[in-house]
N, CA, C and O atoms as a CHARMM CRD file, in Angstrom:
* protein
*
  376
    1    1 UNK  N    100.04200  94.97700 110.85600 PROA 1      0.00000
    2    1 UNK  CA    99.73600  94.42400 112.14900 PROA 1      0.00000
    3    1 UNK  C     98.32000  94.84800 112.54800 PROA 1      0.00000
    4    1 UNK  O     98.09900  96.04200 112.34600 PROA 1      0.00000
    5    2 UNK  N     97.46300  94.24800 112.99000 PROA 2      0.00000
    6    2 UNK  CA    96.25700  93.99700 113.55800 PROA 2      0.00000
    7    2 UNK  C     96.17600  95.15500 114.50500 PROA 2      0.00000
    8    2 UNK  O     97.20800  95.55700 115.04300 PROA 2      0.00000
    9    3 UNK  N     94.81600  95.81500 114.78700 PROA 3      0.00000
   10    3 UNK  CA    94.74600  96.48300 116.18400 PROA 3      0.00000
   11    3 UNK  C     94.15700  95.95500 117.14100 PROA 3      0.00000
   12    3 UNK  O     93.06400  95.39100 117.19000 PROA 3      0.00000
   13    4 UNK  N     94.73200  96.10500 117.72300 PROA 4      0.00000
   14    4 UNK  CA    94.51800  95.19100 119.24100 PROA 4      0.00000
   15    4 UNK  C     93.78300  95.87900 119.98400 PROA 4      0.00000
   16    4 UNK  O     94.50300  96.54100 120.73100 PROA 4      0.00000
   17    5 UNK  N     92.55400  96.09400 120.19300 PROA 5      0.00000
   18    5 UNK  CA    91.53800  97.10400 121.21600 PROA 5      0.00000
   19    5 UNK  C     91.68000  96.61300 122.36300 PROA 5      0.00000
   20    5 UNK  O     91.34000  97.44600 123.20300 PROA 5      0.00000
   21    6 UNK  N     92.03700  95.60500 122.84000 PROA 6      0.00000
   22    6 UNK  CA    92.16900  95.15700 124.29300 PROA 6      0.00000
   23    6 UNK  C     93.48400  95.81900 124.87000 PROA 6      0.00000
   24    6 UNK  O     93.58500  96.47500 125.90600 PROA 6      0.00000
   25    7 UNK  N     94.54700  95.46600 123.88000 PROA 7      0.00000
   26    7 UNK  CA    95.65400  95.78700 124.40500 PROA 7      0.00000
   27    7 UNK  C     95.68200  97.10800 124.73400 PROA 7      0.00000
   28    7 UNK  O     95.97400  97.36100 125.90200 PROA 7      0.00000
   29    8 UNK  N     95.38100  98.29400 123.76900 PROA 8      0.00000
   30    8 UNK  CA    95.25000  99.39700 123.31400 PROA 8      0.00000
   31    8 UNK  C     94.42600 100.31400 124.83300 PROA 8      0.00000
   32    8 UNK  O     94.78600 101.37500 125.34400 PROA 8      0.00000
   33    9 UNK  N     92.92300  99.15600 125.33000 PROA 9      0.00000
   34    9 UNK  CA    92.33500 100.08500 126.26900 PROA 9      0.00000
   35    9 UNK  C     93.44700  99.56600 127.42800 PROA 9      0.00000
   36    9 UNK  O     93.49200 100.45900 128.27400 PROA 9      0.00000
   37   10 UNK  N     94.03500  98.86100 127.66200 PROA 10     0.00000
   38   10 UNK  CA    94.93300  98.51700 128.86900 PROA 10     0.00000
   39   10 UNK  C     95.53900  99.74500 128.72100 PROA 10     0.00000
   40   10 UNK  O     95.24700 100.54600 129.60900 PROA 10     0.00000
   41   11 UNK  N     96.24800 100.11300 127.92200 PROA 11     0.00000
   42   11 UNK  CA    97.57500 100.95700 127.72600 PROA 11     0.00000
   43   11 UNK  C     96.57000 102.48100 128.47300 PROA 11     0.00000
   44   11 UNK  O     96.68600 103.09600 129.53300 PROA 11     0.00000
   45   12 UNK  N     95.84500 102.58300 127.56600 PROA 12     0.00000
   46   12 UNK  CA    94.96100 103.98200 127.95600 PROA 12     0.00000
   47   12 UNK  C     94.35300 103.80500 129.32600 PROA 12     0.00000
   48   12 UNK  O     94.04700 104.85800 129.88600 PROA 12     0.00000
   49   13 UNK  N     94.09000 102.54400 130.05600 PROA 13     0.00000
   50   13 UNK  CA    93.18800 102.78400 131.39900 PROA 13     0.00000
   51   13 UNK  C     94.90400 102.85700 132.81900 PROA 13     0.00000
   52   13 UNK  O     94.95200 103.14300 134.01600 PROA 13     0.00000
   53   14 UNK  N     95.87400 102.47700 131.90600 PROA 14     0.00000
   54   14 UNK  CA    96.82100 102.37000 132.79200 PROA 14     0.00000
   55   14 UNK  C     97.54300 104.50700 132.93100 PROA 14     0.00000
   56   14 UNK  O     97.82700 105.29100 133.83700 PROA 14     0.00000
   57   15 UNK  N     97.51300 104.51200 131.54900 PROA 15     0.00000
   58   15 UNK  CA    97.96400 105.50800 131.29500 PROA 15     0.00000
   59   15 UNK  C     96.95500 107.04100 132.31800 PROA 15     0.00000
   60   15 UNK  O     97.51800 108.02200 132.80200 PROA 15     0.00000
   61   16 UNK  N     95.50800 106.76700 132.36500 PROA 16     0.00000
   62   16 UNK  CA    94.73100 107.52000 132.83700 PROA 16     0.00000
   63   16 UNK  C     94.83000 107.53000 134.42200 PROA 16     0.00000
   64   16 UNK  O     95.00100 108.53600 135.11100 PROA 16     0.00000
   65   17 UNK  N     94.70400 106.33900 134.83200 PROA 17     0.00000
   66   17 UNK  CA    95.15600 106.10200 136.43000 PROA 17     0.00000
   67   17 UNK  C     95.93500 106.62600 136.74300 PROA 17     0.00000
   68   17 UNK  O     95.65900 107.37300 137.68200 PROA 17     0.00000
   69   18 UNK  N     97.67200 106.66500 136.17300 PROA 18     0.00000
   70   18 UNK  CA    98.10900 107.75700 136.62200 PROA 18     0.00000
   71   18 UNK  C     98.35300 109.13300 136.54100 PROA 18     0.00000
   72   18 UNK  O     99.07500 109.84900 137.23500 PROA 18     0.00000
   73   19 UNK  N     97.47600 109.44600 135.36600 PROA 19     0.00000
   74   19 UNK  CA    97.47800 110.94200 135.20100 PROA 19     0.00000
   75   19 UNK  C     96.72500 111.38700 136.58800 PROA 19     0.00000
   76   19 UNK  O     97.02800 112.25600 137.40600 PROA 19     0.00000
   77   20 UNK  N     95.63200 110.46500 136.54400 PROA 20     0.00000
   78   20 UNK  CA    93.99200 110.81700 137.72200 PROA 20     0.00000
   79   20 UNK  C     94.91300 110.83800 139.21800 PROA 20     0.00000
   80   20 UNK  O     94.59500 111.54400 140.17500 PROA 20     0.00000
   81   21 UNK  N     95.92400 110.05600 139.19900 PROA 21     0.00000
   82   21 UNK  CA    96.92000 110.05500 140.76000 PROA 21     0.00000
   83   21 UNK  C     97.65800 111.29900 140.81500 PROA 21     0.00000
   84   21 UNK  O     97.84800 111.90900 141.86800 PROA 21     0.00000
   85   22 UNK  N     98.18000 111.77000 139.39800 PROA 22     0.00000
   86   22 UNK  CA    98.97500 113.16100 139.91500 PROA 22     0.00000
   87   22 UNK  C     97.88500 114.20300 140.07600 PROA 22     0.00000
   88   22 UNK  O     98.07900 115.12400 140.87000 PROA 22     0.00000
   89   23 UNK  N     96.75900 114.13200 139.39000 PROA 23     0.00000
   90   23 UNK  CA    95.57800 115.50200 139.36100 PROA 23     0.00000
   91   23 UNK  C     95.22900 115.26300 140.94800 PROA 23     0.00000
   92   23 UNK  O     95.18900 116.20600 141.73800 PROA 23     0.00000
   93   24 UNK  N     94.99900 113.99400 141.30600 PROA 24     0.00000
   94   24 UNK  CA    94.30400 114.36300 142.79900 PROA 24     0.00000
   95   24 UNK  C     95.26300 114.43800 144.01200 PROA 24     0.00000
   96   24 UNK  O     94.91100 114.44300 145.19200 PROA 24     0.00000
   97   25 UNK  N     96.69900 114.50200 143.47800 PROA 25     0.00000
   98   25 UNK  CA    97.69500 114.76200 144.61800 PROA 25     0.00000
   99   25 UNK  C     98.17000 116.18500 144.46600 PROA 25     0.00000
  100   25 UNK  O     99.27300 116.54700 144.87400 PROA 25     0.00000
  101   26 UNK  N     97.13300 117.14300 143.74400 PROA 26     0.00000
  102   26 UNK  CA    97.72100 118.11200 143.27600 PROA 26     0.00000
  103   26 UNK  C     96.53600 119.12800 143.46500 PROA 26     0.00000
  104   26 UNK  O     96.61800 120.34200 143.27600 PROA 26     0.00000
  105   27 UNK  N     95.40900 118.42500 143.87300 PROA 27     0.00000
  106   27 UNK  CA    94.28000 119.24000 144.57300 PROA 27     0.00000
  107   27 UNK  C     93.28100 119.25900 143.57400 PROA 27     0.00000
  108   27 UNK  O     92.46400 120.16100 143.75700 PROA 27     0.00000
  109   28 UNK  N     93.05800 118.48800 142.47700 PROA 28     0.00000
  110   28 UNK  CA    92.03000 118.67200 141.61200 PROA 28     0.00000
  111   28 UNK  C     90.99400 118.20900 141.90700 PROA 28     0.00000
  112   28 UNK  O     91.03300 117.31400 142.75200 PROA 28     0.00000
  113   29 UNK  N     89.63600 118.61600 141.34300 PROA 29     0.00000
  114   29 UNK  CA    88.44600 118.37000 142.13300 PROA 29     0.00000
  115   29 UNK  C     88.33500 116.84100 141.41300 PROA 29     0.00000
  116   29 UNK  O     89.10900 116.46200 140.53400 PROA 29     0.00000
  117   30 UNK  N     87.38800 116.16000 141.87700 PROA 30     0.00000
  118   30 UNK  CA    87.12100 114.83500 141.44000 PROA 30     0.00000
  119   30 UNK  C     85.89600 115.33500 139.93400 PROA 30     0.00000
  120   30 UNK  O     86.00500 114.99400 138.75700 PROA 30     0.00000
  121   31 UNK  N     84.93100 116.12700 140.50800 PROA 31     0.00000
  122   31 UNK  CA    83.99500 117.00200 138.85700 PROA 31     0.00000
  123   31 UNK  C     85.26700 116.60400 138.00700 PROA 31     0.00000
  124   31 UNK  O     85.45800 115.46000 137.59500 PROA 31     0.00000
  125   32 UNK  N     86.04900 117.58800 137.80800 PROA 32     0.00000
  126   32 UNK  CA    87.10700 118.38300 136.53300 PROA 32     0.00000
  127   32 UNK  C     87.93700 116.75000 136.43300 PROA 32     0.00000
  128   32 UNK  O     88.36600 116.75500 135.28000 PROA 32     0.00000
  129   33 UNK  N     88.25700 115.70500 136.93100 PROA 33     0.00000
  130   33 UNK  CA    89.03100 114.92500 136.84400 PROA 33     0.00000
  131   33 UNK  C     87.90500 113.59400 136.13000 PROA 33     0.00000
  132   33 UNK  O     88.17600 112.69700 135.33100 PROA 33     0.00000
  133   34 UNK  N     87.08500 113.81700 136.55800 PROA 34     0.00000
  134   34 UNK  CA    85.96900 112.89400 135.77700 PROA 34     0.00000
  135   34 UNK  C     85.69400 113.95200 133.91600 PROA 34     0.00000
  136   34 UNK  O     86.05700 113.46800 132.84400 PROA 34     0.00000
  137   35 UNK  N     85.27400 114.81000 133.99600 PROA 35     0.00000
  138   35 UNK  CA    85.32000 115.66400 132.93100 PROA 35     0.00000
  139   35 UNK  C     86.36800 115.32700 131.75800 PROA 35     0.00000
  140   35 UNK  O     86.05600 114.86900 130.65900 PROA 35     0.00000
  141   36 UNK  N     87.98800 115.71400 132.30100 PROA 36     0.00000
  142   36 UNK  CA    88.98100 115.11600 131.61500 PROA 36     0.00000
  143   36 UNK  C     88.81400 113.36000 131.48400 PROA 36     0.00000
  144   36 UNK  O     89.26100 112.74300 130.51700 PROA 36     0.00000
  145   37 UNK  N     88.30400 112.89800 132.29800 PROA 37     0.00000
  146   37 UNK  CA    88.45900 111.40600 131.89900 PROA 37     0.00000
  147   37 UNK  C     87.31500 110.88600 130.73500 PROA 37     0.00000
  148   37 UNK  O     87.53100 109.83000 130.14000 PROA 37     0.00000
  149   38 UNK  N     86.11900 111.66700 130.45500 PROA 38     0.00000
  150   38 UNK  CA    84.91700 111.84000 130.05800 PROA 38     0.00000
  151   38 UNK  C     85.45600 112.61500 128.31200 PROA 38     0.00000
  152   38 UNK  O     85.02700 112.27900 127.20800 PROA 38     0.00000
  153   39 UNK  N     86.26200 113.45300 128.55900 PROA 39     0.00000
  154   39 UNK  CA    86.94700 113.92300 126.84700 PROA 39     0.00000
  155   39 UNK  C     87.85300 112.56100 126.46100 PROA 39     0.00000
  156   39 UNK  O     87.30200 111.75200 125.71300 PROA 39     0.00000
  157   40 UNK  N     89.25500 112.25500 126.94500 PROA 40     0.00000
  158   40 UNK  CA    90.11300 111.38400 127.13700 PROA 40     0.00000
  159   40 UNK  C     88.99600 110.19400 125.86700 PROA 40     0.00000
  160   40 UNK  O     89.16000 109.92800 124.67700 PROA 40     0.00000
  161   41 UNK  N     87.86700 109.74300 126.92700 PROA 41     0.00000
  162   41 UNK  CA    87.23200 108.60500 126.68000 PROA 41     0.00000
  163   41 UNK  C     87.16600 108.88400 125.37500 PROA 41     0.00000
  164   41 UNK  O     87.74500 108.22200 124.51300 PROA 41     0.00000
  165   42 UNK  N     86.49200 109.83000 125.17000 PROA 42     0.00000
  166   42 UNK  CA    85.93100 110.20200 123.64800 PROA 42     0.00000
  167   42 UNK  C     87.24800 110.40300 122.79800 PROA 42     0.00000
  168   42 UNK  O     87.18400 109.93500 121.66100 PROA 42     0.00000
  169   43 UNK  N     87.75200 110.66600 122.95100 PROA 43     0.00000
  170   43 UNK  CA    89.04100 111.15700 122.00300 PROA 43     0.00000
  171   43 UNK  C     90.15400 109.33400 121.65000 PROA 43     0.00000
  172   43 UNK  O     90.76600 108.94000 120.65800 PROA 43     0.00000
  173   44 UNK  N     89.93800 108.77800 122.91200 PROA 44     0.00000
  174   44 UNK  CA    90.13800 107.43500 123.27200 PROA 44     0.00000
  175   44 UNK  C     89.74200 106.39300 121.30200 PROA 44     0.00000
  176   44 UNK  O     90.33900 105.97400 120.31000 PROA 44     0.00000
  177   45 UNK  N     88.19800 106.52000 121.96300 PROA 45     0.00000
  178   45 UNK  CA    87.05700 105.88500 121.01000 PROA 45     0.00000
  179   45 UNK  C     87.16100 106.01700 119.47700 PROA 45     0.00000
  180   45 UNK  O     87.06600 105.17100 118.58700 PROA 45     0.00000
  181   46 UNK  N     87.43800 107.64600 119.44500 PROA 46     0.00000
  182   46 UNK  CA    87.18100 108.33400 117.85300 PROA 46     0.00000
  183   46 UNK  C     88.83700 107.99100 117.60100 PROA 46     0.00000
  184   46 UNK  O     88.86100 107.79400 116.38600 PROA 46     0.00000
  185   47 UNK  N     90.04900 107.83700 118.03400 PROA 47     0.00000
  186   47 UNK  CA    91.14400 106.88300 117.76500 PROA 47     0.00000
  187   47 UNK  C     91.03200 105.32900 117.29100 PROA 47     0.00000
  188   47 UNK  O     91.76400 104.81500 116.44600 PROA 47     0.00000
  189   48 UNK  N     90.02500 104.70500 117.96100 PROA 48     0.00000
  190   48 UNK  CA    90.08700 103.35000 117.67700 PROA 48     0.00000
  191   48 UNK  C     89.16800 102.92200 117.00600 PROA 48     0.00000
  192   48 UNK  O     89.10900 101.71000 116.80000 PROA 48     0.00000
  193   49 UNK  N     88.22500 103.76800 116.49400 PROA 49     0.00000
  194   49 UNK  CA    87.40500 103.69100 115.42500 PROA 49     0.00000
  195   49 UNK  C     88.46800 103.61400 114.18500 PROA 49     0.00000
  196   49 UNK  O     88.73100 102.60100 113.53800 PROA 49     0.00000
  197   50 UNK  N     89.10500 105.12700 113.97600 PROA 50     0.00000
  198   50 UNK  CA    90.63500 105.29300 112.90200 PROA 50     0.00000
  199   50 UNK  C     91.13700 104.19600 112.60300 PROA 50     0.00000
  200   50 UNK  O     90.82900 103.56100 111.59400 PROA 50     0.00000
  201   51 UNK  N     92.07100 103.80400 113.54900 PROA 51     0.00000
  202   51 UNK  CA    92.62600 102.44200 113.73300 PROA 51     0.00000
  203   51 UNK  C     92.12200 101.33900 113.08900 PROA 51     0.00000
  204   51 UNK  O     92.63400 100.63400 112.22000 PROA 51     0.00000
  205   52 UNK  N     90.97700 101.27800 113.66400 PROA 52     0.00000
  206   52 UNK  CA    90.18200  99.73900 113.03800 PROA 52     0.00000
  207   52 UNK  C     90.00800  99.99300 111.67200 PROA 52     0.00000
  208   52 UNK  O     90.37700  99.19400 110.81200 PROA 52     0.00000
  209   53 UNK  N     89.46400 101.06700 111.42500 PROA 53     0.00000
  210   53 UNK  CA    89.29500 100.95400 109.66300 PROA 53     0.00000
  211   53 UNK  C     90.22500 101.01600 109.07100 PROA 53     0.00000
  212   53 UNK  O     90.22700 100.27300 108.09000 PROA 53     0.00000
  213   54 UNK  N     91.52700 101.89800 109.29200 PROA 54     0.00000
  214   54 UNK  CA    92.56900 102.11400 108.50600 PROA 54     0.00000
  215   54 UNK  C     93.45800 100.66400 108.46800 PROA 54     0.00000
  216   54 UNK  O     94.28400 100.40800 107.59200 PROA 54     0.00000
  217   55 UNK  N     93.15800  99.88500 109.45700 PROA 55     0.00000
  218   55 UNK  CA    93.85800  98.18700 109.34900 PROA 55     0.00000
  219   55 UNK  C     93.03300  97.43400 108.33800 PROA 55     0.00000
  220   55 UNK  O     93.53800  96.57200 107.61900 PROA 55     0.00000
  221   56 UNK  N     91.87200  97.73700 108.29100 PROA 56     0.00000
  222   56 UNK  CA    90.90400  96.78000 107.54300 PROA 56     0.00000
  223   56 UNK  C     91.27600  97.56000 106.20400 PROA 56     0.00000
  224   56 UNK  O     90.73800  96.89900 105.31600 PROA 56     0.00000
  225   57 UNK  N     91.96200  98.69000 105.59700 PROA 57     0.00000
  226   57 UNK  CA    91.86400  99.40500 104.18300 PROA 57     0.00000
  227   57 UNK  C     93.46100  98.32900 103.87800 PROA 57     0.00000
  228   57 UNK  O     93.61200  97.57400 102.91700 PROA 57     0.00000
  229   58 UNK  N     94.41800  98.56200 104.94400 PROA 58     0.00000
  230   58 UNK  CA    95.80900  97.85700 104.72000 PROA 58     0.00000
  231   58 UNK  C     95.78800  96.38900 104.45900 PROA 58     0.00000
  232   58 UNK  O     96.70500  95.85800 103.83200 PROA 58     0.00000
  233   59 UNK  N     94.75300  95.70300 104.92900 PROA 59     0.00000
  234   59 UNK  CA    94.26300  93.95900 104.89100 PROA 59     0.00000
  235   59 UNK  C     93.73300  94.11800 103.62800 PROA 59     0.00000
  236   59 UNK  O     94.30400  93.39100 102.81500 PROA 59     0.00000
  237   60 UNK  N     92.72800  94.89300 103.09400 PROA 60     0.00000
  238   60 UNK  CA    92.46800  95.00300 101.76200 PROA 60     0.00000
  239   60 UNK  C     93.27000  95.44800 100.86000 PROA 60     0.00000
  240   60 UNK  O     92.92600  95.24900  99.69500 PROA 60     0.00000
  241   61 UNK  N     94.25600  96.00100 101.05200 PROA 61     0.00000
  242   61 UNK  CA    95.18700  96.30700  99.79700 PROA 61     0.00000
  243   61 UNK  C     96.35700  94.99700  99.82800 PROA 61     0.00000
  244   61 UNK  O     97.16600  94.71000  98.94500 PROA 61     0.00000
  245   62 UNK  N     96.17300  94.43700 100.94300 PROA 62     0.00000
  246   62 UNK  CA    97.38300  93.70300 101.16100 PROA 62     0.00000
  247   62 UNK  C     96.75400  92.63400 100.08400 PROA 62     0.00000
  248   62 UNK  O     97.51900  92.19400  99.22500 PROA 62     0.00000
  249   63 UNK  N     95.58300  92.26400 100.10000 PROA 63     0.00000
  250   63 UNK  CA    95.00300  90.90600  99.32800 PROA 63     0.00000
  251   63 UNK  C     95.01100  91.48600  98.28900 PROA 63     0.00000
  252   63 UNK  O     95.78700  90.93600  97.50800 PROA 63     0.00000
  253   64 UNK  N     94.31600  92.71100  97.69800 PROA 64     0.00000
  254   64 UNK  CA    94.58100  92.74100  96.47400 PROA 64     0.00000
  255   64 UNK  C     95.30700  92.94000  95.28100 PROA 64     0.00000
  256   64 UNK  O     94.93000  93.07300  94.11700 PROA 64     0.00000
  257   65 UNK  N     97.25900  92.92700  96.19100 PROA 65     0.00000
  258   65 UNK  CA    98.14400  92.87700  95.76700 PROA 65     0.00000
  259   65 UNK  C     98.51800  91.56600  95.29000 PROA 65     0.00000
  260   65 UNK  O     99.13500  91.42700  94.23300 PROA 65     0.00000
  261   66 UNK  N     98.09100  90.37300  96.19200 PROA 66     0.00000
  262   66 UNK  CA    98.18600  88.88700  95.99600 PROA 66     0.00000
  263   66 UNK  C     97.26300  88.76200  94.31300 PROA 66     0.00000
  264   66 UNK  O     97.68100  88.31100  93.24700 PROA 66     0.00000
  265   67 UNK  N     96.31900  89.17900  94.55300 PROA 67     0.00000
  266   67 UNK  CA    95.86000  88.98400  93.31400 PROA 67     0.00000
  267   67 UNK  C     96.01500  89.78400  91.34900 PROA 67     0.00000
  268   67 UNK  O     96.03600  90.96400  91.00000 PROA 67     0.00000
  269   68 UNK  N     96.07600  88.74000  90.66900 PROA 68     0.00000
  270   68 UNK  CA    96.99100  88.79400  89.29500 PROA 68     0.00000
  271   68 UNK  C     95.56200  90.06800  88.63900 PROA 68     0.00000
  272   68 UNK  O     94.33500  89.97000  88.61500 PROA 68     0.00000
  273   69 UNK  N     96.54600  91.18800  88.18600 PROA 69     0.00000
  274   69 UNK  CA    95.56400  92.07500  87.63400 PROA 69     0.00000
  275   69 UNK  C     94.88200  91.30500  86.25500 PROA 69     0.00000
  276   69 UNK  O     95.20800  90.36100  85.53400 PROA 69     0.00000
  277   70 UNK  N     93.67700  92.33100  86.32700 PROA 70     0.00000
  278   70 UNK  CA    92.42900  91.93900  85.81800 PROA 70     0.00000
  279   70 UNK  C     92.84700  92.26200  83.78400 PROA 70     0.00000
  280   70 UNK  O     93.52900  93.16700  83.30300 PROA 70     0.00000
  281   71 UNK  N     92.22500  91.29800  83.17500 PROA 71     0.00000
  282   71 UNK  CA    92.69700  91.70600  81.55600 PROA 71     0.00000
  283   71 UNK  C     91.39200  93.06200  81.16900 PROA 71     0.00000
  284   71 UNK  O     90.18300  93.02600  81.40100 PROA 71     0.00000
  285   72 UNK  N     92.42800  94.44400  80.35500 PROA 72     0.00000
  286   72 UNK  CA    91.35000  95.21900  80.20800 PROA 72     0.00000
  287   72 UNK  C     90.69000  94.81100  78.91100 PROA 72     0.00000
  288   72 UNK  O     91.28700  94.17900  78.04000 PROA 72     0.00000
  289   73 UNK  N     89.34900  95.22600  78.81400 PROA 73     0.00000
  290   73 UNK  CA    88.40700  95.10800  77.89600 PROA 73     0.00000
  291   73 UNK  C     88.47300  95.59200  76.99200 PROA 73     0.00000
  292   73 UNK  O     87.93400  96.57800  77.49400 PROA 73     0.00000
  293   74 UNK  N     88.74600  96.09800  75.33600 PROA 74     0.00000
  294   74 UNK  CA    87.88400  97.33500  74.83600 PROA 74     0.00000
  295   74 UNK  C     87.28400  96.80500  73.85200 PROA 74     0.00000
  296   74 UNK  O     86.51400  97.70500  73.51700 PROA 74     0.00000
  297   75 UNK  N     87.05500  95.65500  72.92000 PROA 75     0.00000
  298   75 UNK  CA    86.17200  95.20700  72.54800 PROA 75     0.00000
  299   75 UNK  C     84.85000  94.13300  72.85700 PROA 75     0.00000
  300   75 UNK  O     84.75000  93.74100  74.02000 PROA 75     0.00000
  301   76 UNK  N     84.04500  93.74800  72.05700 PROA 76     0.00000
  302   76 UNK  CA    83.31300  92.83700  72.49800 PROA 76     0.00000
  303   76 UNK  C     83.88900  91.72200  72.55700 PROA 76     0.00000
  304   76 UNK  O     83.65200  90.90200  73.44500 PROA 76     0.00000
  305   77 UNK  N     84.92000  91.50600  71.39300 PROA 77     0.00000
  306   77 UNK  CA    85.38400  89.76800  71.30300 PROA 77     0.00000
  307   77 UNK  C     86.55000  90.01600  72.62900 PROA 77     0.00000
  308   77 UNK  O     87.02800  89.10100  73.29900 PROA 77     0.00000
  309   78 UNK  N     86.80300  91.25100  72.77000 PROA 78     0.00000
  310   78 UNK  CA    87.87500  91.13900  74.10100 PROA 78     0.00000
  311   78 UNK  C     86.82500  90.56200  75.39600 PROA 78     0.00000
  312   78 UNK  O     87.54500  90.32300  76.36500 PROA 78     0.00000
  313   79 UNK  N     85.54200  90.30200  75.67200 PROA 79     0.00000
  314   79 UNK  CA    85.06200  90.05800  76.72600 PROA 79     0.00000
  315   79 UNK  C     84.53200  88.88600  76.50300 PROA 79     0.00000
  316   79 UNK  O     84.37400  88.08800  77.42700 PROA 79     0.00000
  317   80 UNK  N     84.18500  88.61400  75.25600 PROA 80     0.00000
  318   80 UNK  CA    83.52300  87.38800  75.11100 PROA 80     0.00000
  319   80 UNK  C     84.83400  85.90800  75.20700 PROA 80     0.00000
  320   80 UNK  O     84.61500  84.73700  75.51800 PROA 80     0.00000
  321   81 UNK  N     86.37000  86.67800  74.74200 PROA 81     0.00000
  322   81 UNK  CA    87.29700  85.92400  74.94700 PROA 81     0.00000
  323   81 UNK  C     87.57300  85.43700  76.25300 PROA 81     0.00000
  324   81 UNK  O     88.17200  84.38500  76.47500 PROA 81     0.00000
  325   82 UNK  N     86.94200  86.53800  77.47400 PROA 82     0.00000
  326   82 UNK  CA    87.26700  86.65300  78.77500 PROA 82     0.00000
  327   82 UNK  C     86.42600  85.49300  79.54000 PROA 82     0.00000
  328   82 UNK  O     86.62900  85.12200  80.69700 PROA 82     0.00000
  329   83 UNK  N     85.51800  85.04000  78.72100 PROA 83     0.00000
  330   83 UNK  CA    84.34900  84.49900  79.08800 PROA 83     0.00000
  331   83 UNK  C     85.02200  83.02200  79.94200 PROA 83     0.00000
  332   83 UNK  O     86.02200  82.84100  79.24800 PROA 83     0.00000
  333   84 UNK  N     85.04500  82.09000  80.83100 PROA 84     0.00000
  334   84 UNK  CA    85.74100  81.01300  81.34300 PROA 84     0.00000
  335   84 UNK  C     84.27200  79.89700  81.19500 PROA 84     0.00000
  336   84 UNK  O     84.37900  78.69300  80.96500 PROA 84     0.00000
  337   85 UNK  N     82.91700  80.64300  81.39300 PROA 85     0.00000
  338   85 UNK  CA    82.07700  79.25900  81.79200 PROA 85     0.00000
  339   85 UNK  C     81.30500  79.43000  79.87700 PROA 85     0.00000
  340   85 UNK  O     81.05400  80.33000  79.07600 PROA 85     0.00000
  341   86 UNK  N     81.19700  77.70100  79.97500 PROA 86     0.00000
  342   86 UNK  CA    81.43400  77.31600  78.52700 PROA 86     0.00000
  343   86 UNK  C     79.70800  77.64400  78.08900 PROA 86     0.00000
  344   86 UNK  O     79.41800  77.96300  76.93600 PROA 86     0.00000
  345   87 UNK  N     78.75900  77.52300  79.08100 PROA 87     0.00000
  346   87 UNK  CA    77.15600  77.64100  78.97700 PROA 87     0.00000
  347   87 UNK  C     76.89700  79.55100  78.32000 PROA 87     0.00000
  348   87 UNK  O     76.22100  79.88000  77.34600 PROA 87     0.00000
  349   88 UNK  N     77.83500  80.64400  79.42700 PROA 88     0.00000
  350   88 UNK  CA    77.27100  81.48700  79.07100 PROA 88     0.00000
  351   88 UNK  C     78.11900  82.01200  78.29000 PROA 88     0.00000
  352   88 UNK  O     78.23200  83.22500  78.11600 PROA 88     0.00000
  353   89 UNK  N     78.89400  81.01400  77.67000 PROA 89     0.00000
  354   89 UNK  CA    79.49700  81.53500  76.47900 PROA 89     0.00000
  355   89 UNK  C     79.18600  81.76000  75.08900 PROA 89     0.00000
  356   89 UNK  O     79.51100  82.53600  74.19000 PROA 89     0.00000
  357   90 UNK  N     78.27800  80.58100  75.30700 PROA 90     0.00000
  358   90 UNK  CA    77.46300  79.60300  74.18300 PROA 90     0.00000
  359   90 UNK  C     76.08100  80.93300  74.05600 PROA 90     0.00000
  360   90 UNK  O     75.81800  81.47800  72.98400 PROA 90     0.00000
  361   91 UNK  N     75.41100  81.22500  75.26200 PROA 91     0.00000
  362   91 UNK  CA    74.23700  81.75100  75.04200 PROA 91     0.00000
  363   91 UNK  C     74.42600  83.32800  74.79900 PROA 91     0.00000
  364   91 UNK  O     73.50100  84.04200  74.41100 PROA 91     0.00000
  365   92 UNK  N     75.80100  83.82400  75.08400 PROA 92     0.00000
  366   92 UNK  CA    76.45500  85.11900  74.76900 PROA 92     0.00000
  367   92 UNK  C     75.93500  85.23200  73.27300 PROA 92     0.00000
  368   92 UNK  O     74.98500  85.87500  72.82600 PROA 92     0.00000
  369   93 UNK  N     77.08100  84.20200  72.47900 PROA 93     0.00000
  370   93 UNK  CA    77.18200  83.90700  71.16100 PROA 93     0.00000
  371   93 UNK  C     75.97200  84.26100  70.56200 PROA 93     0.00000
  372   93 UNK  O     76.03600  85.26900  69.85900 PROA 93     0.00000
  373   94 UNK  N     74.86800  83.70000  70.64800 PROA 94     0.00000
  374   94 UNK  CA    73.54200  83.27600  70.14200 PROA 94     0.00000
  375   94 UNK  C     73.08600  85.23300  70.15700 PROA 94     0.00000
  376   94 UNK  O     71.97000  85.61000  69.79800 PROA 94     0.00000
């Protein structure tokens, strides 16, 4: 499944609002509540950086499961057999 950064900052700006409602019904200074919201952010970011790449490594393994493994090589006539276009097959040869 895809990461959804939109969805993802909803969840986190909903989630922060009410942390920021119990800190300031509880006497916290607005400094220290910006501070925590200022780490949060960052810790936020360096998550959805993770995210995004680790979906894009799973999209890449996912395709290159679709695709039929590769024939291994160990001679020359094993590559020249491998050869599909008929021109640089010809000028291989030569």
């Amino acid at each position: 499944m895809a990461y959804n950064h939109g969805k993802e900052e909803r969840k986190w700006r909903l989630w922060k609002e009410a942390e920021e409602k119990i800190l300031r019904e509880h006497g916290v200074d607005e400094r220290t509540i910006e501070e925590i919201r200022t780490y949060d952010r960052v810790d936020f970011n360096s998550n959805r950086r993770f995210y995004r790449w680790t979906n894009n490594v799973a999209e890449y393994l996912e395709e290159m499961s679709d695709t039929p493994p590769q024939k291994e090589v160990f001679t020359v006539t094993d590559l020249l057999n491998a050869i599909e276009n008929k021109n640089l097959y010809q000028m291989l040869l030569r």
